[in-house]
N, C-alpha and C positions, 0 to 999 in steps of 0.2 A: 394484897391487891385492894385500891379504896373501893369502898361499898359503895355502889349507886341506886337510881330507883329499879324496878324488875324493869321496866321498860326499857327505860336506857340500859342496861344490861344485855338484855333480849336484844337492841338495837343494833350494840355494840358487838357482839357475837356474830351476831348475823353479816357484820361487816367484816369480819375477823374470815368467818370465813367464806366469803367471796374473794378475799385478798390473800388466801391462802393456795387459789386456783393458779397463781402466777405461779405457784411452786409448783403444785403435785403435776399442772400439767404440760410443763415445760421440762421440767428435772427431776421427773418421780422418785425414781432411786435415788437421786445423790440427794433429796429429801428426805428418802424414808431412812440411811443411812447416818442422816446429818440428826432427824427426831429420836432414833432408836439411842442412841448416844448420847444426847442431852443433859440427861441425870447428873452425870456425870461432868462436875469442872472442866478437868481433864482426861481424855481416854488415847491410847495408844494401841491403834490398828496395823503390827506389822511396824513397818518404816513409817509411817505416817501419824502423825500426832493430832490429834482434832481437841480447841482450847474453843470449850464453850462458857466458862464462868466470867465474871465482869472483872475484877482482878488479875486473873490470870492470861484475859486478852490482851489488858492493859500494861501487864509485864511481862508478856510477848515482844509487845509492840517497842519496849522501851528499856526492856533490861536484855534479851537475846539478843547476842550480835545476829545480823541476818545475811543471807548471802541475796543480794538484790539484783545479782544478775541470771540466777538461777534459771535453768530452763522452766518454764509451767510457775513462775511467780508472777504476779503484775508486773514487778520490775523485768523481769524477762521478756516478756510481750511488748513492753514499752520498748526494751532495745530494738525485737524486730521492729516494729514501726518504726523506728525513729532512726537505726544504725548506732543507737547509742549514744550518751552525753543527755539524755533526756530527765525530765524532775524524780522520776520515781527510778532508776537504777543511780544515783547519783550518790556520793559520801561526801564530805566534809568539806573542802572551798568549794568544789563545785558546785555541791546539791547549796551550798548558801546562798551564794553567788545567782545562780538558778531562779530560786526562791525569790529571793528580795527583788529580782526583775518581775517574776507571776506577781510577789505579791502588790508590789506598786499598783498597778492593772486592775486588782480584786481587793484591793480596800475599800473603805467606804468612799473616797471621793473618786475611784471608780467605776464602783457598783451605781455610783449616783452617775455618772456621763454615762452609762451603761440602759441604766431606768427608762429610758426614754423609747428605747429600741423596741423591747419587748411590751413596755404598757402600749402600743401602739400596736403591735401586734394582736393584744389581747381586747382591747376594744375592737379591732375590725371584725376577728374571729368569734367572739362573744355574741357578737350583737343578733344574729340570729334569735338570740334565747329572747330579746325583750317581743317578738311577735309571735311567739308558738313554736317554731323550727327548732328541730334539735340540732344539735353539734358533736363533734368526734372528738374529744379532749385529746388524742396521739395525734394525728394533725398536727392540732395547735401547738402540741407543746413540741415537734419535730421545727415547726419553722420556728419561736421562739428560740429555742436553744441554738437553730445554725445561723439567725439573725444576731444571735446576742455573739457568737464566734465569730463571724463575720466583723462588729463592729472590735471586737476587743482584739482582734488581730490584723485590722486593718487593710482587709481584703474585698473587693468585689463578688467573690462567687454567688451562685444563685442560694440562698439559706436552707431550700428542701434541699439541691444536691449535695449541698454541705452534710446539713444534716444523714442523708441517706449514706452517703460515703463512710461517713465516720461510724453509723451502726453498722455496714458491712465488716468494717474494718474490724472492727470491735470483736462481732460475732465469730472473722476468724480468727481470731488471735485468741482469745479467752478458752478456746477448745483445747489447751494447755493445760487450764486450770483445773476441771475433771480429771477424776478416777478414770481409766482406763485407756486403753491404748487411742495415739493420735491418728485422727480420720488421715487418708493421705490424702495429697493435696494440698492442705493449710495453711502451709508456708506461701505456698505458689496464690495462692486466694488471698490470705492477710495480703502479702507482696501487691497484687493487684489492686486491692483495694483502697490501701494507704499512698500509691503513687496517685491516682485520680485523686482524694483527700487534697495530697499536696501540690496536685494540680490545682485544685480550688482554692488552694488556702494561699495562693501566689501573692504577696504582699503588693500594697500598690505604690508602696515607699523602699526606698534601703534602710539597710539600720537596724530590720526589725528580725525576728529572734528566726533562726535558723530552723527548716522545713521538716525536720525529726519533731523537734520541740512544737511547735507549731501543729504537727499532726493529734502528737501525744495532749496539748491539751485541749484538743478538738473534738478525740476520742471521749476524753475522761468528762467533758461537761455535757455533750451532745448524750450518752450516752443515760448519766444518772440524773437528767433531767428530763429526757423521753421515760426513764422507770418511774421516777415520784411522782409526778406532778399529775397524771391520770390516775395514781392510783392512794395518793392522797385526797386528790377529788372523790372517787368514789366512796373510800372511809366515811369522809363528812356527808353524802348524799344515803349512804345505807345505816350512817348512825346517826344522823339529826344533829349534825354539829353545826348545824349553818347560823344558828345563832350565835356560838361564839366566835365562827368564821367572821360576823357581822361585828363584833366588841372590837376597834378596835385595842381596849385594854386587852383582853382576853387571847387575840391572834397571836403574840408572839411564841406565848405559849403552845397554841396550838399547834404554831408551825413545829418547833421543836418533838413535841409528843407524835407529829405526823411523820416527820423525816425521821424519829425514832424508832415505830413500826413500821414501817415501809422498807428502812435499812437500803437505800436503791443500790450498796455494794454491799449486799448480805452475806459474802464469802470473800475472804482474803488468805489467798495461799502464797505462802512463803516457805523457804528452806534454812534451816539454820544452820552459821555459819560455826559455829562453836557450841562446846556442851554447854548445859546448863539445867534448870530446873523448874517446874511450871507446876505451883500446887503438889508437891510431893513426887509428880511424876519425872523422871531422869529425860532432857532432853540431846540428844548426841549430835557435835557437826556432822549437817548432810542428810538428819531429817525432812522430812516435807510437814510445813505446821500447815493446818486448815485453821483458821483463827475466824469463827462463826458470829460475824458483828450482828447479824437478827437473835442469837442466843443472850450476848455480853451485854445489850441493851434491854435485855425480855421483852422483845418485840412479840416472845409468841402466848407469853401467859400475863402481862402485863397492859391491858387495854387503854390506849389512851384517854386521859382527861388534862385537860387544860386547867380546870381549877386547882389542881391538888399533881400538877405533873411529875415526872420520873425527876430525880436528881442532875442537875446539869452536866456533873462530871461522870455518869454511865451514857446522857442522851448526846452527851460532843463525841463518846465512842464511834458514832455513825461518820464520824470524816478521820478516825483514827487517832492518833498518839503520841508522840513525841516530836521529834523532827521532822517527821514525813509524816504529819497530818495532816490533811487536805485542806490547802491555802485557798479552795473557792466555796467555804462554810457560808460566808457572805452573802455571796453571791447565790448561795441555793438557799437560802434563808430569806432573802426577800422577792427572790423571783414567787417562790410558794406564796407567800404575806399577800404577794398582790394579784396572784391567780387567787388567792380564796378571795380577798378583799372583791375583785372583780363576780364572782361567781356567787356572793352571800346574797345579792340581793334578787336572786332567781328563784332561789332555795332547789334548786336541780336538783332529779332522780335521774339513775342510769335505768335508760331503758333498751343496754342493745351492750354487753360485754364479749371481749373476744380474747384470750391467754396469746399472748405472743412466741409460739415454740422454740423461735432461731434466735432470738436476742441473747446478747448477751448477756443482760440483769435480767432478772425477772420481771414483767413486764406485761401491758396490755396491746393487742396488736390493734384493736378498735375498741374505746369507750366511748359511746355515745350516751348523752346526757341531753336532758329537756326539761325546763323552769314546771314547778313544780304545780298540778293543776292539770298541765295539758296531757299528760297520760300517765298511764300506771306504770310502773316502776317494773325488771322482770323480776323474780326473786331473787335474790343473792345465793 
């Protein structure tokens, strides 16, 4: 780990763990389950294979065949929402095919007809901070995220109910993903929740990508940008990075070191479709892999710095892997760049956190934040 001054260390810690509350009190156990294991690369619980090393996520992700329809995988949850045919249960023409239409959309010239949507968000919502008033960064970053789906899918709905649909939707379906037996109901709640979704997400054209796929990446963006973006804000507010949130040489990096511990898909479960092997451990078709991307990254011992950051090829683990690595990298790399860029010149402290229980990612359900001067900060 690079050496800092004791301050910024002290700083830094102290933001580690206030960002650690998203876990312990949302997901205790499948926390203290996922830290007890750690040590360990690879460890095997029963049927279930938990891949915490940065190697061995990596050839998870890219040498295990996988089975992506499996019940209790992301790719499974996607087919509930979607009926199927969606990005993330998809194989070979399809999932390309698929792809190269997302990725069109989330390129950079995109991302750039895109830019527009949400900096306009963020100055209306921001502007509080230049008078004294504090602000709720989950807010902001809920209507952000269903204004920016709104424009890239080319639909009317209102952006909170966007937004709000697609975290319900989320929150049911992910209940999969967890150890232990399924809440009843969950099908019938996901089900509900993903038809209002694509009630909202009703194109206002033809032509345009079909109401599964449409849900699914409504889901996937609304989702780990209601996780990061409050709680990359508060890293930089409880560790004094607002300085290099302000360089902008120094931001791109941060963003990456921010979306690296943050992890906003910090668990990815999948079932293997064939044997194979992970760091010496034996893995068999029909396992359940837990493939821990907050371990693979060292989100939990490895504190970010932007001078001296983590390697690029462990911190791109945070959107995944091979073919099915997450084609809106882009897109959640500049939206951060310009929430810090907008928020460096406050120097904001959180004076008002709240752990989000029900979300799907881990998450803040209220982070209030206030330019720095007008009040004291609570402790982290």
């Amino acid at each position: 780990m690079t050496t800092l001054p004791t301050a910024t260390s002290s700083a830094l810690r102290a933001a580690r763990r206030r960002d650690q509350r998203v876990y312990t009190r949302s997901h205790p156990l499948l926390f203290a389950l996922l830290a007890a294991t750690r040590r360990r690369p690879v460890t095997r619980v029963g049927g279930t294979v938990l891949v915490h090393g940065t190697e061995p996520y990596r050839r998870a992700l890219t040498r295990i065949p996988l089975d992506r329809t499996a019940t209790g995988t992301t790719g499974g949850a996607a087919r509930e929402l979607s009926s199927g045919g969606a990005l993330f249960d998809q194989e070979g023409t399809g999932h390309r095919t698929t792809r190269r239409a997302v990725a069109a959309d989330l390129g950079t010239a995109g991302v750039e007809r895109l830019r527009p949507v949400w900096l306009a968000v963020l100055e209306r919502r921001l502007s509080p901070l230049g008078t004294g008033q504090a602000v709720d960064l989950v807010p902001l970053a809920r209507e952000l995220a269903g204004a920016t789906v709104r424009a890239l899918l080319g639909t009317t709905g209102d952006p909170q109910a966007i937004a709000s649909a697609a975290l319900a939707a989320a929150a049911a379906a992910v209940r999969d993903h967890l150890p232990g037996p399924r809440p009843p109901g969950t099908a019938r709640t996901a089900a509900a929740a993903t038809a209002r979704l694509e009630t909202l997400l009703a194109p206002a054209a033809e032509g345009t990508a079909e109401p599964g796929l449409r849900a699914v990446l409504a889901v996937a963006a609304v989702n780990t940008t209601v996780a990061a973006l409050p709680r990359a804000a508060a890293w930089c507010a409880d560790a004094g990075l607002w300085d290099e949130a302000a360089d902008h040489r120094l931001r791109p990096a941060l963003v990456d070191e921010l979306l690296r511990v943050t992890a906003p898909s910090p668990l990815l479960p999948r079932e293997a479709a064939a044997d194979g092997e992970l760091d010496g451990c034996p893995v068999r078709a029909g396992d359940r892999l837990l493939l821990v991307a907050r371990h693979a990254v060292r989100a939990h011992d490895r504190l970010p710095d932007p001078r001296h950051p983590a390697p690029s090829a462990m911190a791109q683990l945070v959107f995944g892997a091979g073919a099915h690595a997450c084609p809106g990298a882009r897109l959640a790399r500049t939206q951060l760049d310009d929430i810090l860029a907008a928020l460096a010149p406050h120097r904001p402290a959180v004076v008002h956190a709240r752990v989000d229980r029900a979300a799907a990612l881990p998450g803040w359900r209220s982070l209030t934040v206030r330019a720095a001067g007008d009040r004291s900060p609570e402790n982290p």
